[in-house]
N, C-alpha and C positions, 0 to 999 in steps of 0.2 A: 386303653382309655382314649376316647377323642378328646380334643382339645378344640375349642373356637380359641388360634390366637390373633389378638387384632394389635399391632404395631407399624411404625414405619417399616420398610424393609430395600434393601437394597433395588433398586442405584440409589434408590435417597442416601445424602450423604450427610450419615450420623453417627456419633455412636449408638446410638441406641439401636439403632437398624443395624448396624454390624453384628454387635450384643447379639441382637433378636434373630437373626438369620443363623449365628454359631449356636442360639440354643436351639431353635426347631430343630436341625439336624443332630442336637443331641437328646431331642425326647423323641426320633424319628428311632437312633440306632437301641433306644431302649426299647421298641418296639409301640410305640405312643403313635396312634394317628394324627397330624397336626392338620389343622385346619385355618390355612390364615384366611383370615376376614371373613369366615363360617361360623358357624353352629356346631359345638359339641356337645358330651357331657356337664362340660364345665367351661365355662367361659375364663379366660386368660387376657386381660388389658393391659397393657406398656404405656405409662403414663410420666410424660416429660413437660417440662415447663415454656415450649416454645408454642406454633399454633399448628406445628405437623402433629398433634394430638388431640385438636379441638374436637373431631367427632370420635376417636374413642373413648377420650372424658365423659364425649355424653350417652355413647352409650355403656361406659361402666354404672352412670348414673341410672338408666332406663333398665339395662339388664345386668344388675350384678352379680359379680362371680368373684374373681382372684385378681387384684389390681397389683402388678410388680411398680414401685414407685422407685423411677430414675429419678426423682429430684426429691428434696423435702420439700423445699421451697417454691409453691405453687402462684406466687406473687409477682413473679413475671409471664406469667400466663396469661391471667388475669388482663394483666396491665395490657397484653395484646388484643384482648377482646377489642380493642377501640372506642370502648364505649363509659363516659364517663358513670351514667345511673348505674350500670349492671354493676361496675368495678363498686362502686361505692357501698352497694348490697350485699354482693356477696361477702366483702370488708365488714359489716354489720353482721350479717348472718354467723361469722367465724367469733367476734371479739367482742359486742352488743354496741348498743344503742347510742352509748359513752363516748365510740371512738369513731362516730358517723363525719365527726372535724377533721380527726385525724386521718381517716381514708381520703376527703375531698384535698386536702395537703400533700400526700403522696400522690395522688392524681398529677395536680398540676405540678408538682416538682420531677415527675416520673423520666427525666431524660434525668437523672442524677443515677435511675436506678441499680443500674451495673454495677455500680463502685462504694454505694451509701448504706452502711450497713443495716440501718432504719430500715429498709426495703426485705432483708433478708431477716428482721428478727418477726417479721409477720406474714409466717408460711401458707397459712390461706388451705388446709386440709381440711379441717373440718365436713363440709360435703362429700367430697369422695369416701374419708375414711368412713364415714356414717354408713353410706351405702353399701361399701365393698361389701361381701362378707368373709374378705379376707384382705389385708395389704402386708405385701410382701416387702420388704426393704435391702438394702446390701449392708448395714451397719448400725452398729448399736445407735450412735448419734441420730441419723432418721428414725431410727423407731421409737426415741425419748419423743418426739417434735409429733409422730401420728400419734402417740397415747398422750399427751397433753392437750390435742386436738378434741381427738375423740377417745375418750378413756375407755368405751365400753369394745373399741374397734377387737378383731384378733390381728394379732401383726407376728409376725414371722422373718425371719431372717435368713436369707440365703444368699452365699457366698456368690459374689461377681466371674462372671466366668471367665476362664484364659483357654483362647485357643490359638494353637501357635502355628506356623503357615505352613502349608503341605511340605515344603522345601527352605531350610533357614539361607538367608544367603549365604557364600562362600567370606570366608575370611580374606578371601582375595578379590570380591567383593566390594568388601568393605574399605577394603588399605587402596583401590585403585579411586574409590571415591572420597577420600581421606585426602590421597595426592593430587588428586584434582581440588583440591579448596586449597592447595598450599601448605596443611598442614604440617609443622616440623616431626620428626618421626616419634618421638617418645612427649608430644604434647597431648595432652589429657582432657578430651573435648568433653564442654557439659552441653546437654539438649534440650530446650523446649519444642512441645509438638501439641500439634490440635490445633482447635480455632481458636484465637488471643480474644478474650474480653479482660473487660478493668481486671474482675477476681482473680486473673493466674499469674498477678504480681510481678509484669513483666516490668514496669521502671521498676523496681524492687532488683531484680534478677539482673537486668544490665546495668543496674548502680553497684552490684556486688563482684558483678564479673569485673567491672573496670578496675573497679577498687585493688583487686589482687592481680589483673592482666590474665584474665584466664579466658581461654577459648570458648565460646560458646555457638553454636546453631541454631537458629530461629527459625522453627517451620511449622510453617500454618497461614491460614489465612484470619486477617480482624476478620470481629463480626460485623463490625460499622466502619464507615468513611470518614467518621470521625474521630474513632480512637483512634485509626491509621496516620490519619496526617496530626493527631497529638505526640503520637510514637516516634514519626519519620523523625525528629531531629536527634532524637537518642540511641536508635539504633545508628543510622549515619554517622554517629560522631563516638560513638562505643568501640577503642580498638578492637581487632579481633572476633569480631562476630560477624558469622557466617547467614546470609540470611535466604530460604526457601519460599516464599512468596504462595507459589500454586498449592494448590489439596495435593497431596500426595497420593498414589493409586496404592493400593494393600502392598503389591512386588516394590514400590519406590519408599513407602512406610518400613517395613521389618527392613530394609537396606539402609536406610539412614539411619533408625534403631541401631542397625547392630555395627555402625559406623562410630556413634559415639562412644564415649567410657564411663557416663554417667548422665541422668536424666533429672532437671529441675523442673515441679510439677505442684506449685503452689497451688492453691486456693484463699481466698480470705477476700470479702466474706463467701463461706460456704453456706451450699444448698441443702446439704445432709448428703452429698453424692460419693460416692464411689466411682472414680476413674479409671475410666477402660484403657489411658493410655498410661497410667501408673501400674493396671495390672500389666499390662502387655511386658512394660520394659522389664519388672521385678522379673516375671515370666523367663524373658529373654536371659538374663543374669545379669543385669544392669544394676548399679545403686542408684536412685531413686530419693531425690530430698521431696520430701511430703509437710504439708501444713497440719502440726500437733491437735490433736482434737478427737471426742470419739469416733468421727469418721474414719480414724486410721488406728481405734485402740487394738483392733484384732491383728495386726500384723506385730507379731515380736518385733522385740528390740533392735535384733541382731540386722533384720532382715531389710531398712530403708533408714534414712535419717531425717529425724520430724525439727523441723522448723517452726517454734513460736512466734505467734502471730502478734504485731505488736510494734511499739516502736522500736524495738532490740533486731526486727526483724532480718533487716542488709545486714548488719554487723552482723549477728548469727548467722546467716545466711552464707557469707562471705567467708569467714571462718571455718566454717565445717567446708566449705568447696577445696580453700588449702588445707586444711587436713589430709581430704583425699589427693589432692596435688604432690603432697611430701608424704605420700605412703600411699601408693598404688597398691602396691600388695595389699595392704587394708580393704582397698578399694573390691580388688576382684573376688574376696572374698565374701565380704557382704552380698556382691554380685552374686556370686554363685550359693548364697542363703539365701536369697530374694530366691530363686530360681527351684531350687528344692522344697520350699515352702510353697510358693505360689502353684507349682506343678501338683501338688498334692491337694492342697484344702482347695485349688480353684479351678480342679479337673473336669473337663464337660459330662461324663459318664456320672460322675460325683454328685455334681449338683445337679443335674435333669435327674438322677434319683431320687434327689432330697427335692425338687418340685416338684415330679408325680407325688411322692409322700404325700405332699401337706394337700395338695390339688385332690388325691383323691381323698380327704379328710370332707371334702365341699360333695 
């Protein structure tokens, strides 16, 4: 089968172009012709809510085919157009005539939009799903939010892919970079990673680390210069947190990975998304605290620990981190569930099978 696939794709630095570039080469080995930014049989569009997608939005709209949707929530998109009429329209076009106030409201309040969940309960699919004649999702929760959009859409569900790096690093690797941050030998480091906006509950995450004195790493880059210098006086004044600044290269990523003992990977409010850096680590054998919701209903119990979104949150938050503080062994074993589970349901051969499936269904 050809494919036209149209995505970011490496050096853009995304996930979704990382995503995109581990799947071509796994409908490459199934023997699938890729065609990025061509014409195939079937068309294949990567659809994220920033504006490195604005022309293949428009062309899933012009030439529809099979739309994979990295986000539910298409409401920061939007908000990027720059433009007040367009946002306000397509805001009508999705929810009617009724809520033409309420879109001009979110307009001018839209620097709130990161962190206000008002922004996030009005996903803005409708158009896409209308046109696709297919939208693929990674989780139950996305696919409730495209059928409530568009009821008539088909939507499909396939599993977020893990692929893990030609070479893991050295355990010796890991403890030479562990001794370089000072780390004492049996301290139990937890990690955040990727780019920091409001939603991945970083004052949350170093209100909880403090609270118990627990180690933590902070790596990634904000996505604005204003949530940076909001953050700067709580990371600086948060004992024990180790903080990474730059993007991390893929060899400097899986080495920090496999440096920590656990990975805090909030969301709230969520998009409907699936995190490539919560598959990565579960992948890795890391445990994994995740935000409860159907975004994360498909992963067993055994296999991450979900965190309710709420005001319980830090408290909950904080608690389950000493739990895994005073039972390590607990800890590696999860780890190593997370790792036998994610290698199996989220194997590249796996799913580039189950998306030629449904692709050649089109």
């Amino acid at each position: 089968m050809r494919i036209g696939f149209h995505s970011p794709m490496p050096p853009v630095r995304t996930g979704v172009a990382d995503y995109s570039a581990a799947l071509a080469d796994a409908l490459r080995a199934g023997g699938h012709e890729v065609r990025v930014g061509g014409e195939g049989d079937v068309e294949l569009q990567h659809i994220g809510n920033n504006a490195l997608h604005r022309g293949i939005y428009e062309r899933a709209l012009t030439r529809p085919g099979a739309v994979i949707l990295h986000d539910a929530v298409l409401q920061h998109f939007y908000l990027g157009f720059g433009d007040e009429a367009r946002y306000v329209e397509e805001f009508v076009h999705n929810y009617g005539e009724w809520h033409r106030g309420t879109a001009r409201a979110l307009w001018q309040n839209r620097a709130r939009s990161g962190a206000d969940p008002q922004y996030f309960a009005f996903p803005m699919l409708r158009r896409v799903a209308e046109a696709a004649r297919m939208v693929i999702v990674h989780n139950a929760g996305a696919a409730a939010m495209v059928r409530e959009h568009a009821p008539g859409a088909c939507v499909a569900e396939l599993p977020h892919l893990f692929t893990p790096p030609p070479a893991l690093p050295t355990v010796h690797d890991a403890l030479a970079l562990r001794n370089a941050w000072g780390l004492p030998a049996n301290a139990m480091l937890f990690g955040v990673f990727g780019y920091l906006r409001e939603s991945k509950r970083l004052h949350t995450v170093l209100a909880a680390a403090r609270r118990i004195g627990a180690w933590l790493l902070v790596a990634g880059e904000f996505v604005s210069d204003d949530y940076a210098r909001a953050m700067e006086p709580m990371l600086q004044f948060t004992p024990r947190v180790l903080r990474v600044a730059e993007h991390l290269s893929e060899t400097a990523f899986w080495t920090h990975a496999q440096a920590v003992d656990a990975c805090i990977n909030l969301r709230y409010p969520t998009a409907g998304e699936t995190s490539g850096v919560a598959i990565r680590l579960m992948g890795l054998g890391k445990p994994v605290f995740i935000t409860g919701g159907p975004e994360a209903s498909a992963f067993p119990q055994d296999t991450c620990v979900r965190i309710d979104p709420g005001t319980a949150e830090e408290e909950m938050l904080a608690l389950s981190m000493q739990t895994l503080m005073n039972q390590p062994a607990a800890a590696r074993l999860m780890g190593s569930q997370a790792a036998n589970y994610i290698r199996q349901a989220n194997a590249p051969a796996q799913v580039a099978a189950r998306l030629a499936e449904l692709l050649s269904q089109l």
